[in-house]
N, C-alpha and C positions, 0 to 999 in steps of 0.2 A: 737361263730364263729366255727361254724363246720370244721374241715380240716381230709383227709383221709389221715393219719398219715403213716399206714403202705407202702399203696403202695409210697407214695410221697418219705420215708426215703430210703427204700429197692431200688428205683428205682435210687437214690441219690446216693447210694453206689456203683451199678454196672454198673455207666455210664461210657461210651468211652468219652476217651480223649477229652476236649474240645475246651481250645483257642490254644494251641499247636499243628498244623496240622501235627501233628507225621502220620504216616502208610497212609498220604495226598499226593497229588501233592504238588511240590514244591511251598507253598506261605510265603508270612511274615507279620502273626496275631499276632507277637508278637514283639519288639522294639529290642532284640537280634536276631531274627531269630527262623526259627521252633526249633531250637534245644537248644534254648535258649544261645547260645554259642557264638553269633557273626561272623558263619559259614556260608555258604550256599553250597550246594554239588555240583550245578551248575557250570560250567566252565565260564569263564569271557570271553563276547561280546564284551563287551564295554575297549579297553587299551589306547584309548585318545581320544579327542572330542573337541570341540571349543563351547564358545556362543556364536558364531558367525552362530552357526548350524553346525557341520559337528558331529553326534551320537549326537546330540540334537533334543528330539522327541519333546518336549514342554515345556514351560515355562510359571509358571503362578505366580502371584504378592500379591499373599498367603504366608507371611512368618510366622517365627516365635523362637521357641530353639528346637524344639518337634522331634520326629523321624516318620517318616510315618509308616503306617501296610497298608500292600497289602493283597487284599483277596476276591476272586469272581469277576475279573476285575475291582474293584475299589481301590481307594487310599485315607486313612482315616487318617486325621491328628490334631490337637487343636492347635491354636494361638490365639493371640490378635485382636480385630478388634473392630475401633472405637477412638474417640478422644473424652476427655472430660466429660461430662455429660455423653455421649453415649459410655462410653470403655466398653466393655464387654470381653468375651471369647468366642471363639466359635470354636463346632466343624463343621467337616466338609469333603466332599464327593465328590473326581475326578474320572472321568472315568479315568481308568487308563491309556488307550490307548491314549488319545484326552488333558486329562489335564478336562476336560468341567467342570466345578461344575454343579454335580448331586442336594444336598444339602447341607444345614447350619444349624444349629440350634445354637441362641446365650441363654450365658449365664452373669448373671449379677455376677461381685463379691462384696464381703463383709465379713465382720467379720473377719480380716484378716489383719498382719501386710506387707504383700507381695504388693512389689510396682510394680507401672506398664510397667518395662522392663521387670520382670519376670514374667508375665502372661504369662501361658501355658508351664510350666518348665517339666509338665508329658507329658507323650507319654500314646498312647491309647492301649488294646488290643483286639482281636477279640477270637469271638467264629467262629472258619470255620463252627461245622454245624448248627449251628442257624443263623449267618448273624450277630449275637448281638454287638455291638459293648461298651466295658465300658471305663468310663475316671473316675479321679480322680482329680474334678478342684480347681483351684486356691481359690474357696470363702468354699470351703469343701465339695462340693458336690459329694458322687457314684453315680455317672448317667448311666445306661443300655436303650441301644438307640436302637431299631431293625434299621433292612439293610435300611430301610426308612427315618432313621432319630426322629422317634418316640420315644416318652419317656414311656418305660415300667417299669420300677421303680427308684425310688432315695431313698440313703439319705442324709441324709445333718451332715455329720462325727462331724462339728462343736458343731452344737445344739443337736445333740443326744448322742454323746459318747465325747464329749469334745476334737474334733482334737487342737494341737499345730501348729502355722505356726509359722517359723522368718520372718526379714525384708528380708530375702536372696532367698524369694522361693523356698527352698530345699523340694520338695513335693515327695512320692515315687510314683510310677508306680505302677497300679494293675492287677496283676497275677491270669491265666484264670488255674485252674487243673483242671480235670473232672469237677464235678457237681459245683466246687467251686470258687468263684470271689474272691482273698485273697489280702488287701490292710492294708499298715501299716501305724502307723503314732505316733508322742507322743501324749500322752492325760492324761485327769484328769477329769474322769466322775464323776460318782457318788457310793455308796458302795463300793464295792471290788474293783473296778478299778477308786476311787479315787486316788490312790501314784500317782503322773506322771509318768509314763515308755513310756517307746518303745513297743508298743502293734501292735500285728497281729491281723484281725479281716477276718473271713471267710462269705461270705454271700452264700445262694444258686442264683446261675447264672442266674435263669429262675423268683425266686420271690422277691428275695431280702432279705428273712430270713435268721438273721443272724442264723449261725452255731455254731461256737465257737468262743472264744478270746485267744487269749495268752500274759497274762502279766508274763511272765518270764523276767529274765534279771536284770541288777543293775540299779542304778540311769542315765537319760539318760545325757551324756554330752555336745552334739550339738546338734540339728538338722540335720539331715540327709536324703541322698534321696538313699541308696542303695537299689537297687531292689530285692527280694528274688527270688528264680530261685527254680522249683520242678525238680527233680530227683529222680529213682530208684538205690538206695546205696546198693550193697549185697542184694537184694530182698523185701528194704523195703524202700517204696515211704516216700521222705524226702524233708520236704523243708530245704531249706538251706538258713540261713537270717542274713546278716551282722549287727551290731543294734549299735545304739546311744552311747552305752556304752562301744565299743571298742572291744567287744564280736565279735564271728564268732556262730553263732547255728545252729544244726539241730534239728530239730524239726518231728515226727511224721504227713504228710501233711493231714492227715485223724482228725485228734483230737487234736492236738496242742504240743501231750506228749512232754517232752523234752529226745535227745539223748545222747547231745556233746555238749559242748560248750570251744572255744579254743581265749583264751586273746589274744590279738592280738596290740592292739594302745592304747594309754592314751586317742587319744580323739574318737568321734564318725568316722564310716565308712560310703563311701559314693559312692564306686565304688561296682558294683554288683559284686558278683560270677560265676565262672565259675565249673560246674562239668563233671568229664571226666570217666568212670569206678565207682571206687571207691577213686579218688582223687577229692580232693576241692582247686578253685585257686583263692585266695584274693589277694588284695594289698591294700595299703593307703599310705598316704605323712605327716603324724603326727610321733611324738617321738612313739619308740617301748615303751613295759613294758618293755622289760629287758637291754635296753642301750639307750644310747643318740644318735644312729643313727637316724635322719629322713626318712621313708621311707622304707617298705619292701611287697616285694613279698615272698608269703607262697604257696606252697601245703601241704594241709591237708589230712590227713589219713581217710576218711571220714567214714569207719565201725565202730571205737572202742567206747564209749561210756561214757559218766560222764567228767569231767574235763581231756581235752586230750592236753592243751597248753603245756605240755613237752612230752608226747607219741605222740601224734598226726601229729608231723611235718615231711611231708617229706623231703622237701627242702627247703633252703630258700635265697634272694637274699637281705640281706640290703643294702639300699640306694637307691634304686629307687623309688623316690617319686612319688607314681601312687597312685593319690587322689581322682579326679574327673572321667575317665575315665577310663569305663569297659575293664575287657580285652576280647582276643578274644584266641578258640582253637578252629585250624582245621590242620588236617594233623600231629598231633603228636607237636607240638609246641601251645607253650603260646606266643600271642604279644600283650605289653603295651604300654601305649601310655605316658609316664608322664607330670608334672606339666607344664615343658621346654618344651613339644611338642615334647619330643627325642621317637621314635619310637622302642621297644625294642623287640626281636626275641629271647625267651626261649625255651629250650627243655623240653616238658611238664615232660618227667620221671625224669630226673635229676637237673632242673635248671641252666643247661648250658649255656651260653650266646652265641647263633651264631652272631648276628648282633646287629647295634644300628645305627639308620636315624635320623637326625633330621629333622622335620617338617615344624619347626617356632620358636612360642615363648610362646605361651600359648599352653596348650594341654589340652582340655573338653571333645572334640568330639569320639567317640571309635571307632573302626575298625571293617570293615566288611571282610573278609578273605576267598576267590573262591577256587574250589577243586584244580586249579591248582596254588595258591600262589599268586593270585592279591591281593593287598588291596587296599580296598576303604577307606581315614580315609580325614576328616578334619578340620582344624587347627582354632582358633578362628577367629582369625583376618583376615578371608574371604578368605580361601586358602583351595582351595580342590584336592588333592593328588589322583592319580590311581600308584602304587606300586608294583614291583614283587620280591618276596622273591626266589631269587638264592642258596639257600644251605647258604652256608658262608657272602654271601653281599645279599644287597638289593637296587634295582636299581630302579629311578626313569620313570615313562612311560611317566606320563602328569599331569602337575599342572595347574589346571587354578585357577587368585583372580577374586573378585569379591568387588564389590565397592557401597555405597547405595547413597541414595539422598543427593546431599548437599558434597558429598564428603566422607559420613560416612562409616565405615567401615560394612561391610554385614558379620556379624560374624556367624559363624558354629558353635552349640554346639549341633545338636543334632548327630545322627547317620544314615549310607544309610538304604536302604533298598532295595534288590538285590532279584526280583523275575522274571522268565519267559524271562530271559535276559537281563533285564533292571535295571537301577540303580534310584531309586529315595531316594533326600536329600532334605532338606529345610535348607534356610539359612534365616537370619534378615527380611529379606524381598521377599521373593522368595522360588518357588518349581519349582524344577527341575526335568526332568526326560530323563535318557538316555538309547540309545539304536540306534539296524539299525533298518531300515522302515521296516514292511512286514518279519519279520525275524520269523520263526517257531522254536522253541526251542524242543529238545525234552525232555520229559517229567519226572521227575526225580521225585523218590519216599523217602518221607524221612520214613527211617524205625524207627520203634515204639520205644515205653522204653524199658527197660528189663524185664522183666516179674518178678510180686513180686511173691516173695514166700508164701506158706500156711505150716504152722508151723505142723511139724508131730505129736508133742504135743498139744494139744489142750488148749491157752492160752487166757485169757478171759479178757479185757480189765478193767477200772474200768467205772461205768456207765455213761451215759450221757441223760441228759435231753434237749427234743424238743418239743415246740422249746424254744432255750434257753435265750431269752432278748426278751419280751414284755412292750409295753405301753395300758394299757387297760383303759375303763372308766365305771363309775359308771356304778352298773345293768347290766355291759358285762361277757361271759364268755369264757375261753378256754381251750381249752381239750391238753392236755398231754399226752406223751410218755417217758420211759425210756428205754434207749436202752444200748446193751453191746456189741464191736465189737469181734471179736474173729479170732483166724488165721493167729495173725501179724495184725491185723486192716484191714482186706478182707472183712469178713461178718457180717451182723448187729444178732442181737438175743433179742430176750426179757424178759429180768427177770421179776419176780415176784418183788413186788416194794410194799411198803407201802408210803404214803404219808403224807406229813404233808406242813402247810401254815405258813410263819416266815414273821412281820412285813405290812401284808395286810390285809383291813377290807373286809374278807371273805370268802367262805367255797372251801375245794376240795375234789371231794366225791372218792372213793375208786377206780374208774376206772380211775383217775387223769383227773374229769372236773372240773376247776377254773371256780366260780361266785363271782364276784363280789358285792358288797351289794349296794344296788342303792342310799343310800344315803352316800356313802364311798365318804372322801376327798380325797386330798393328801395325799400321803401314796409311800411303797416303800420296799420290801423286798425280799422273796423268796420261790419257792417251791422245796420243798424238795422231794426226792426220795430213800428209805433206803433199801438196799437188806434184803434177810434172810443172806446172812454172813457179814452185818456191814457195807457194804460199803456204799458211801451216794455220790450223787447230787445233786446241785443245780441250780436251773434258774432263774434268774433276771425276776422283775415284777416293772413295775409304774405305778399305776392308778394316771390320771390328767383329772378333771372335764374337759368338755366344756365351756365355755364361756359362760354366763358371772359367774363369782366367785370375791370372796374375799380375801387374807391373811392378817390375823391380828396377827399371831404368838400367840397367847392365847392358845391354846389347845398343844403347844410344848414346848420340855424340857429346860430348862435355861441351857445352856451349848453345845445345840444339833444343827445339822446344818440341814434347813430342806428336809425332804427326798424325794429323787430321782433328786436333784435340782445339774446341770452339775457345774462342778468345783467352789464348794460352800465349799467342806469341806475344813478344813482348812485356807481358808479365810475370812469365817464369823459364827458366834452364834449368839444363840437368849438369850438375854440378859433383864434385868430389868430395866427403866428407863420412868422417869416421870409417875410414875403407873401404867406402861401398859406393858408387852412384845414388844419386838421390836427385829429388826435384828443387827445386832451390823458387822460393816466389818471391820477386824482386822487390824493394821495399820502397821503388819510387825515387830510389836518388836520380834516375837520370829522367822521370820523368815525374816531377813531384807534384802532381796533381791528384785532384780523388779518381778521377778513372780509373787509373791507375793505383791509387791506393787499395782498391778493392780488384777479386780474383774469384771471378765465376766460371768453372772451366766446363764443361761437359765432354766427355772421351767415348759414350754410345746414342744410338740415336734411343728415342725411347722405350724401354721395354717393360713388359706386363711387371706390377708388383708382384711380389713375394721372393724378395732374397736381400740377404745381407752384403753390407757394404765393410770393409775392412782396411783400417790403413793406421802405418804410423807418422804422426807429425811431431814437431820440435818447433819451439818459438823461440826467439831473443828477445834482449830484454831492451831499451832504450831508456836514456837516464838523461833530463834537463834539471836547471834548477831548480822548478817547482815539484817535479814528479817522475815517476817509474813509470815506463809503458811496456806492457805485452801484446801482442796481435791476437787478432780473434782468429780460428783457424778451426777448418770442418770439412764435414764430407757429405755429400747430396745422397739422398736414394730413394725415389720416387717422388721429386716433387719435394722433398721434406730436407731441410738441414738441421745437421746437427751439429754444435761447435762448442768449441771449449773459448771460452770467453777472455780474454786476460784482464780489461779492469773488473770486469764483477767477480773474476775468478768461482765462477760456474758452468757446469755443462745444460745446452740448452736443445731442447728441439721444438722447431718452427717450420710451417709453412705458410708464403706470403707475407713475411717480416714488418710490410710496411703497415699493417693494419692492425698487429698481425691475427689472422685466424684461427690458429693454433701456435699455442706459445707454452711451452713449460720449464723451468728452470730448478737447478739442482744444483746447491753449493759443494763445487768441487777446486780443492789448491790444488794448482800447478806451479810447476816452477820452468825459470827459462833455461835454456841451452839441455835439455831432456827430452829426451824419447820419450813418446807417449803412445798408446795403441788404443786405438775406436773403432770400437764394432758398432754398426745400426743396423736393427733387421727392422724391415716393413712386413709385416703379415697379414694379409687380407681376410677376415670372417663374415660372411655375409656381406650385410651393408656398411660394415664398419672394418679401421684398418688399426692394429694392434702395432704401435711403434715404442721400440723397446731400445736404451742405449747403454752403453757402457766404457769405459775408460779405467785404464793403467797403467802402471808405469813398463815399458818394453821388456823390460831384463826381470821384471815380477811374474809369477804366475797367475793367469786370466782368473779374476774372478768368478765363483760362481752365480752369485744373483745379478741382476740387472741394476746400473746405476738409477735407473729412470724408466719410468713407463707410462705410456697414456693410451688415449683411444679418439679417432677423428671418427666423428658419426656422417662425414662427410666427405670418403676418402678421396684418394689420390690414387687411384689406378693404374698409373703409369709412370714412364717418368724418364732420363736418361738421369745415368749413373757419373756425381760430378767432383770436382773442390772448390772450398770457399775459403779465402784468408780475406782478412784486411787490416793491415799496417798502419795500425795507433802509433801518435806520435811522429808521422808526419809532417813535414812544412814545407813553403816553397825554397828553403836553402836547404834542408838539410833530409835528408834519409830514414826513415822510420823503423819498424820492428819488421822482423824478415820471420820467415816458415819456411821448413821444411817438411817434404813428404815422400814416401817409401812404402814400398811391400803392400802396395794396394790388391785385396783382394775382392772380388766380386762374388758371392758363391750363392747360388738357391737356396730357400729355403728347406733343411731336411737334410740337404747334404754336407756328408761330413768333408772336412776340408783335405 
């Protein structure tokens, strides 16, 4: 696969700002605002209005939790749409003047413990000069959409790099910096980025090649959805990224380096940052490290460098439990919103307290704040607030609630979005947008970053390899680059590089072209890049045949988990039993937690439906005083699991489990310590996908009819080919029910085996 490395890198380097309409008319491509702050430089049109119409331009019956992004006269936003069999996600495209949907594009979820009120918990962001639009959905998908609605690349964060969801939704927002699309999330892929962390992953905006990753950081403690925000710190573009581990980082936005990192909470972070100059302003609603207050607002020192949780503090305000909800600066003040929904007005240089509103009772939603001190914020429980900050008080303009079908409350959790004069929010059930008729706004510039600096020393990065995380297949090959930034991380250069190949069956010749060997299996390693003075990179590679293949574990190490195969390590080895190599999924003794208890594996990236999945598994049995335990144990294929159950001792197939969308169950005994063989075929017929399963005993002859069959009038199209156990009967002392698996076959539809 030929690619022209140089110009594509270089041009990559010195691209103008991209989803951030910095040195732009005033729009909001981003969920904070251009300036990522929660600001807008605009003066406030709109200081009260009625549903009833009075500064009501339109209303349209699109809701959802999401924040809008304005951008080119339209209005882009992602929510739930659909009931039942037919839920999906989706985004979607208003004129922004009219309300009209332009278009939609829906998406199905899955793989994914995220139930279905919190479908669509991210917000989107835009590139202003491309039109592009990315989201980061519910079932794991990066999706890059052009201004049309078009799908120009995905991927699918789940089955490729092992994203984490909870039950809670807590999903991050993805961050547009120049050339770079930067979205995080936990995971537990495969090699080097098997540990679970709190991982940042860089893709390029236009292809989707990933850039870099950054697994810094401790063990993660929540889930969390803090957004990371880029800024220029003292001359050197930073992202700045609250993380699961209670950490605050800055990080190098160009190559991941790390700068700073300042402790902050026992548990994870979930309100984004705000940066001002060279100050940084967090807050959270969890126990501090260093006392038992709940609850603090920080400004951070954001230049100095290495562990700065005692240098690094400017100020600080314990007790103000601001958890969920970002803050906002504009005009020299910080304002939070907390847990209580109390509205708090700080002085960004000191942490003075000028004011404190209460709102309500819950507080999610964060505050949008006009040049001249309106805010726009509102409250969960269907109250949406216009505000004016007076110096010392803060005075109310205009509340209006809002109320859903049946009586239910129309709750606000996401944030406005204040462009061109107008205010657009989304609530439960609704989008709204305000403004007067006919109103010409003049045209306000938001000015750029600060300009980085270029180091009068000439200081030379350490290398990196491009591109850096490949999936290849037998007989393919790809060509390589090492590159070295230099300047502060300005400009690209190219060393001189020696090469070498670790863990792949095949060659790379001296100008760094990867080939492949055309009858190479599974496999999974890395290419190396070595200066003349010692320094060394590496870039992740997986070769996974085509369709159809075989696993039979023979050819792999007794102890080894196999390679390149998404969150397998540590959950399963290949182990010796009944004469043959087999997979063996560990049942939690040494790590007896539910993580662990459960075993989602994925071994290809995802491929088009229509083919059967084939494998044999074996459960054990676990026996306490009260009761027998058997493990649930299955196999993926498209999106869809199917599993033979051991308490309800039935075979099931499901996709999205936790809601679930499709669910069928079929009373089937099994017994433990037995071979068992499960065939699933997905077959695609028009708009619907015909899923069909079956189960036997190994040493029996296959049956003819199908155990089970159904039909999704709202397929699944794709999918990476996986396993699933999970070890009933578990606890923190003792070890649970174990699975084995063998003779995995993959084969298309049609063809004989």
């Amino acid at each position: 696969m030929k690619r022209h490395l140089v110009c594509f890198w270089i041009g990559l380097a010195v691209a103008t700002a991209g989803g951030v309409a910095q040195g732009q008319p005033q729009e909001w491509p981003y969920w904070r605002g251009p300036e990522q702050n929660g600001s807008t430089r605009e003066t406030a049109v709109v200081t009260s209005w009625s549903t009833d119409g009075e500064n009501l331009l339109w209303k349209v019956p699109y809701g959802g939790r999401s924040t809008p992004i304005v951008m080119h006269g339209r209005v882009f936003l992602i929510g739930p749409v659909g009931e039942g069999e037919n839920l999906q996600e989706r985004i979607f495209c208003l004129d922004a003047a009219t309300g009209e949907l332009i278009w939609e594009r829906r998406f199905n979820v899955f793989h994914t413990d995220i139930v279905e009120n919190r479908v669509g918990w991210t917000s989107l962001v835009g590139d202003y000069s491309t039109g592009y639009v990315y989201a980061h959905l519910t079932g794991g998908e990066l999706v890059c959409l052009n201004a049309e609605g078009e799908v120009k690349w995905k991927h699918s964060l789940t089955e490729e790099y092992g994203r984490v969801s909870g039950y809670g939704g807590r999903l991050m927002n993805p961050v547009l910096d120049q050339d770079l699309v930067i979205v995080s999330f936990l995971s537990s892929g495969w090699g080097d980025q098997a540990k679970p962390l709190h991982r940042y992953f860089a893709f390029h905006r236009r292809t989707g090649e990933l850039r870099w990753v950054s697994s810094h950081g401790e063990q993660p403690l929540d889930t969390t959805y803090a957004t990371p925000v880029v800024s220029v710190i003292q001359g050197l573009r930073t992202l700045v990224a609250p993380g699961a581990d209670g950490r605050v980082y800055g990080l190098k936005a160009r190559t991941s380096e790390p700068l700073w990192w300042f402790n902050l909470s026992k548990r994870g972070l979930n309100a984004s940052a705000v940066v001002e100059g060279n100050y940084v302003y967090v807050s959270h609603s969890e126990e501090n490290i260093d006392n038992s207050v709940m609850g603090r607002v920080v400004c951070i020192n954001g230049v100095l460098r290495g562990d700065i949780t005692t240098s690094g503090e400017i100020w600080r305000q314990d007790g103000i439990e601001a958890g969920y909800a970002s803050p906002a600066y504009a005009n020299g003040r910080l304002y939070v919103v907390d847990n209580q929904a109390n509205l708090h007005c700080l002085d960004g240089q000191t942490g003075k307290k000028h004011w404190e509103f209460s709102l309500g009772r819950v507080g999610k939603g964060s505050p949008v704040v006009t040049a001249d001190g309106v805010i726009y914020v509102g409250e969960q429980n269907g109250v949406f607030h216009i505000l004016k900050d007076q110096g010392e008080t803060c005075v109310s303009l205009d509340r209006e609630e809002f109320s859903g079908p049946g009586g239910a409350i129309d709750e606000i959790f996401g944030s406005p979005a204040v462009a061109g004069g107008r205010v657009y929010f989304m609530t439960r059930y609704n989008t709204y947008c305000l403004g007067k008729p006919d109103l010409r706004m003049p045209e306000v510039q938001i000015p750029p970053m600060p300009q980085e600096r270029v180091a009068q020393r000439r200081t030379v990065s350490d290398p990196v390899v491009w591109p850096t995380d490949v999936t290849l297949k037998p007989g393919s090959q790809e060509e390589y680059a090492a590159w070295q930034y230099s300047g502060d991380t300005i400009h690209l250069t190219r060393p001189k590089v020696t090469w070498d190949l670790e863990g792949v069956e095949g060659t790379i010749s001296r100008d760094g072209t990867l080939k492949i060997k055309p009858d190479a299996g599974f496999s999974a390693g890395y290419v190396v890049a070595r200066t003349a003075t010692k320094l060394e990179a590496k870039a992740r590679v997986r070769v996974i045949p085509d369709p159809p293949f075989t696993i039979d574990f023979e050819s792999m190490k007794v102890g080894s988990a196999p390679p390149g195969w998404i969150a397998a390590s540590r959950r399963v080895e290949v182990v010796e039993r009944d004469g043959s190599k087999v997979l063996r999924k560990l049942a939690s003794k040494e790590r007896p937690s539910p993580p662990f208890m459960r075993l989602q594996t994925y071994f290809t990236l995802p491929i088009e439906g229509g083919y059967t999945v084939i494998a044999d598994v074996l459960g054990t049995e676990k026996e306490n005083k009260v009761m027998k335990f058997l493990p649930d144990m299955g196999i993926i294929n498209s999106r869809y699991t199917m599993s033979l159950l051991g308490g309800d001792q039935a075979l099931r197939i499901e996709s999205w489990s936790a809601v679930p969308r499709i669910r069928k169950d079929v009373p089937f005994r099994w017994e433990a310590e037995k071979w068992y063989r499960m065939k699933f075929q997905v077959a695609l017929k028009g708009d619907k996908a015909i899923l069909r399963g079956k189960v036997w005993p190994r040493d029996s002859a296959e049956p003819e009819a199908w155990t089970m069959e159904l039909e999704d009038s709202t397929p699944n199209r794709e999918g990476s080919v996986g396993l699933s156990a999970y070890s009933n009967g578990t606890t923190p002392k003792s070890d649970g029910t174990e699975v084995y698996f063998d003779n995995i076959q993959v084969i298309p539809n049609g063809m004989k085996k």
